[in-house]
N, C-alpha and C positions, 0 to 999 in steps of 0.2 A: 551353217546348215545349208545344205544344197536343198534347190526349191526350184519344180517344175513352173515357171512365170511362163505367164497366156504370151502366147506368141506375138498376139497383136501390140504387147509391148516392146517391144523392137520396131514395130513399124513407126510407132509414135517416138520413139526416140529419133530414131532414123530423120524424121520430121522436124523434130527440134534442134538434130543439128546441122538440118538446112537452112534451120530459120526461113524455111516456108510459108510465106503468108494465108491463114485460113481464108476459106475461100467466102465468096461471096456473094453467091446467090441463097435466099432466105431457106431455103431445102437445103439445099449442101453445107448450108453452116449449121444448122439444127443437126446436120448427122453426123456433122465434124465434132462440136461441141458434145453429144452425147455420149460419139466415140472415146473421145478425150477423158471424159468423165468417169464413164465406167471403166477403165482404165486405171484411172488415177485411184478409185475406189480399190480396185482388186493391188494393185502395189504398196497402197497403204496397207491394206491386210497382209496380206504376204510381210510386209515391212514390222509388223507390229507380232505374227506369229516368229518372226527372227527371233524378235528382242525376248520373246518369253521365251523359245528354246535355250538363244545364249544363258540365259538366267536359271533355265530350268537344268543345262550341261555342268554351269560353274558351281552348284549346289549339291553335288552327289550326299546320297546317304550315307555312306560310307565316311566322308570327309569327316577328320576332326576340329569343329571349331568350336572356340567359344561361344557366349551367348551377346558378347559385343563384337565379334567378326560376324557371327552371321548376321544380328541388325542392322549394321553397316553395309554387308553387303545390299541388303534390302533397298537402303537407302540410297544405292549408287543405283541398283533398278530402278529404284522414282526417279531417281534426275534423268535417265534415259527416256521413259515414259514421258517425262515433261517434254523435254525435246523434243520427242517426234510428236507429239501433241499440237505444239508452238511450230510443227514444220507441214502440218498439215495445208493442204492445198485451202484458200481460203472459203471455197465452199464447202468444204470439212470442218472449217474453226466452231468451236463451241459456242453455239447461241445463248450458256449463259451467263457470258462474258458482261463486264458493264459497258463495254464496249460496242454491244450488239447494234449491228444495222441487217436491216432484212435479207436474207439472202434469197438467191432463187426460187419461187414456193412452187418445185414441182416435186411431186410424192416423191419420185426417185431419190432425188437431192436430199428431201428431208429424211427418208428413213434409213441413207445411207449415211449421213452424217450422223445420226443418232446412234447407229451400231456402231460404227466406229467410236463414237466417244460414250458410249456405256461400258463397252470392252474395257474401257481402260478407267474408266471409274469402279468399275464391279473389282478388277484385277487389283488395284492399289486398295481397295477397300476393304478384301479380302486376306490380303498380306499384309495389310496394316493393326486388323482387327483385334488380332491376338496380343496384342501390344497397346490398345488402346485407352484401357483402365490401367495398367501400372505406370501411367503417368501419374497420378495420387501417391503411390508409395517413392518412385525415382522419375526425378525429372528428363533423364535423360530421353523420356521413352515421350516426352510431348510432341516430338514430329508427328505419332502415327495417331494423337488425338487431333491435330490439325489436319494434316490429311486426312482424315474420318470427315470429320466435319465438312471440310473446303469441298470435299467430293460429294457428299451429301446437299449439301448446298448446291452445288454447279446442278447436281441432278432434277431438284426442287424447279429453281430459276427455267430451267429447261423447259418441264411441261408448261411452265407460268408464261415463257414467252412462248409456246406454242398455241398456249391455248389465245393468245395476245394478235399475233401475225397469221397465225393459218391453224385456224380452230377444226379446220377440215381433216387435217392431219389426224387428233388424236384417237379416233374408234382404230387405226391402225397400226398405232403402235407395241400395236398386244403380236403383232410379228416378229417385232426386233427383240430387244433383251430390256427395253425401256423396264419394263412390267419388274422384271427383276432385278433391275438396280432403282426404281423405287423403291423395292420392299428392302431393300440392302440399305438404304437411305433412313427408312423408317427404323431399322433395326440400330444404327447409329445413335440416332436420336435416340432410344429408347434407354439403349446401354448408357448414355447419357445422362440423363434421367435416374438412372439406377446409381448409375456411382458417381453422379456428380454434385456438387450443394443443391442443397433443395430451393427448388422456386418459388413466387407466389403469384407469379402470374407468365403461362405460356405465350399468349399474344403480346406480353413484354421483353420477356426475356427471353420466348424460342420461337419468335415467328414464322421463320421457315420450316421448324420442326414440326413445329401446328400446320402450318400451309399444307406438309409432304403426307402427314397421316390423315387430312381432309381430301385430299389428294386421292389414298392409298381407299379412303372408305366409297369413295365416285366409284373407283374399279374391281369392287367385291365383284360383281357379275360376271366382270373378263375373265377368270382364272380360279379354281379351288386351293391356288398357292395364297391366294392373300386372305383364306378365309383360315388355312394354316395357321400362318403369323400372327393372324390378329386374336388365334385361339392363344397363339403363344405369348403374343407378348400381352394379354389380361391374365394370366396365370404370372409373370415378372413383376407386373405393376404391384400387386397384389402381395408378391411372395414378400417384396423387398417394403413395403408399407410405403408406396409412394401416396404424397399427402391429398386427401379426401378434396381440396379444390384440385387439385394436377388433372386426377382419378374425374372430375363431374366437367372438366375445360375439355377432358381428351370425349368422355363418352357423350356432348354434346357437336364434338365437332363430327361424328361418322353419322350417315341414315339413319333414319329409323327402322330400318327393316334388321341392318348392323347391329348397330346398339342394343337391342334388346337381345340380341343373338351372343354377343361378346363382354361388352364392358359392364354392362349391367347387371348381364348373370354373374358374373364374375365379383362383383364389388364386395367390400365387406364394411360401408357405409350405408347409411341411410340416405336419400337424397332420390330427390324428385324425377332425376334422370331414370332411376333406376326402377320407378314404377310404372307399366307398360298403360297406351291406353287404354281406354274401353274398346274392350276387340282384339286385343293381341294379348291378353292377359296369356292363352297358349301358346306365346312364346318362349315363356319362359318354365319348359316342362325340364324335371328333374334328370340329369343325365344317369342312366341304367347303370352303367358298368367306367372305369376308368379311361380316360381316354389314353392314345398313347406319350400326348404330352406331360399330362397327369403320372403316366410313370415315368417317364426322365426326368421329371425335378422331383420325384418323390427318391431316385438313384442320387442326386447331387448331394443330400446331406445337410445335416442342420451347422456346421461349418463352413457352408457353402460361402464367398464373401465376395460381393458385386464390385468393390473398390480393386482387388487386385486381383480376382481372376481373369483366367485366359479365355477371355469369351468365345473363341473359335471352338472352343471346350461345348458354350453353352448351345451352339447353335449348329452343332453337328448333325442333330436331325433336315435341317435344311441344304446340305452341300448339296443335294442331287440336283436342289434345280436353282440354285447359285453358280 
């Protein structure tokens, strides 16, 4: 794919293969350094919009393939994604590596290295997702539940070491696409939950998962996307009879302003969570008329089955801001 690249990338190449030493007065290195950076930023985009045209060119409509050529192809897209991931400039590297040491903490640094690797966690999570409960029926398809997961995780870890190294960072993250591969992270977990054995305790068994939707309940206020989800995913919990502790571990981990708002209207248990206090008892006022989530799973059908459907199926109402 031919790609108009910022001119000032040639200067810096030019530069590197002088092997010109940066300079060294504490001004002209800050502008060298900065230059270099936003630089290096804009070529990794460029570099990472390739890799999805290649991908997006080798897949025509039209092509016939089977349904193990095309996952295969899929999977030769992740290993390119990996790559340029792992070739990232090291102030790019993912801080939710176990690996993590602190990088730079200047806003710039932080929210470009967060868009760059949300890009690619939302991208792998979103081409994996349809594939992700028919691991249960054919095992061949367990890649795209470990990628589900592994990206869901790295995304978690993420805010956890933000909030850790530079807690100043996160009221700004609602710029980048963080906010949306959160909610892509929580949807993971959920889909999980839905078609996977039943737990008896989240803070054992899905910690992270617990962590991402304590997480996602902090930033109800940023966004009417995550008050969406959290409409959507209490109508799943619900639809699929996730177990009555899952249902009181998930509706104590979000606000209280939340919880009476979602998971509690929502329940079809009895349980202390679900009763508002004194004072917000008009929280919980009956809704008029259907919502529109209310009719997409009323179109899904009593056949509908969380083990092997194509969940990109179920979550077609959210593609516009995924």
């Amino acid at each position: 794919m031919a790609v108009n690249k910022p001119s000032v990338v040639g200067v810096v190449h030019e530069i590197n293969a002088k092997q010109a030493a940066p300079p060294t007065a504490p001004s002209q290195l800050q502008q060298y350094q900065e230059l270099a950076t936003d630089v290096a930023y804009f070529r990794a985009r460029i570099h990472l919009a390739e890799l999805a045209r290649e991908y997006t060119d080798s897949s025509p409509i039209s092509a016939a393939r089977t349904r193990d050529d095309t996952y295969q192809h899929l999977l030769d897209y992740e290993a390119k994604l990996d790559a340029y991931q792992e070739s990232l400039p090291q102030v790019f590297q993912p801080c939710a590596r176990s690996n993590y040491a602190p990088r730079p903490k200047t806003q710039q640094l932080v929210l470009q290295r967060t868009q760059l690797n949300c890009v690619i966690y939302i991208t792998k999570c979103i081409l994996h997702l349809q594939y992700m409960a028919l691991h249960n029926a054919d095992p061949r398809y367990a890649p795209s539940r470990k990628t589900c997961s592994d990206c869901a995780r790295d995304i978690i870890r993420m805010h956890r070491n933000y909030r850790t190294h530079c807690p100043w960072i996160i009221p700004k993250l609602k710029t980048t696409t963080f906010l949306r591969a959160l909610i892509l992270a929580n949807a993971v977990f959920l889909l999980d939950l839905c078609s996977g054995p039943a737990t008896a305790s989240l803070e054992k068994d899905r910690p992270d998962g617990l962590e991402g939707w304590k997480l996602l309940g902090l930033m109800w206020d940023d966004s009417n996307l995550v008050d969406q989800f959290l409409e959507f995913a209490t109508h799943m919990l619900v639809k699929y009879g996730v177990c009555p502790s899952t249902m009181a571990e998930l509706t104590e981990a979000l606000p209280a302003e939340v919880r009476w708002r979602h998971l509690a209207n929502g329940s079809a248990y009895e349980s202390p969570a679900a009763v508002p206090p004194p004072g917000e008892a008009g929280l919980l006022l009956p809704v008029a008329a259907p919502t529109e989530t209310d009719q997409k799973w009323q179109m899904l059908g009593a056949d509908f089955e969380p083990r092997t459907i194509s969940w990109d199926n179920v979550l077609w109402g959210f593609d516009a801001f995924m």
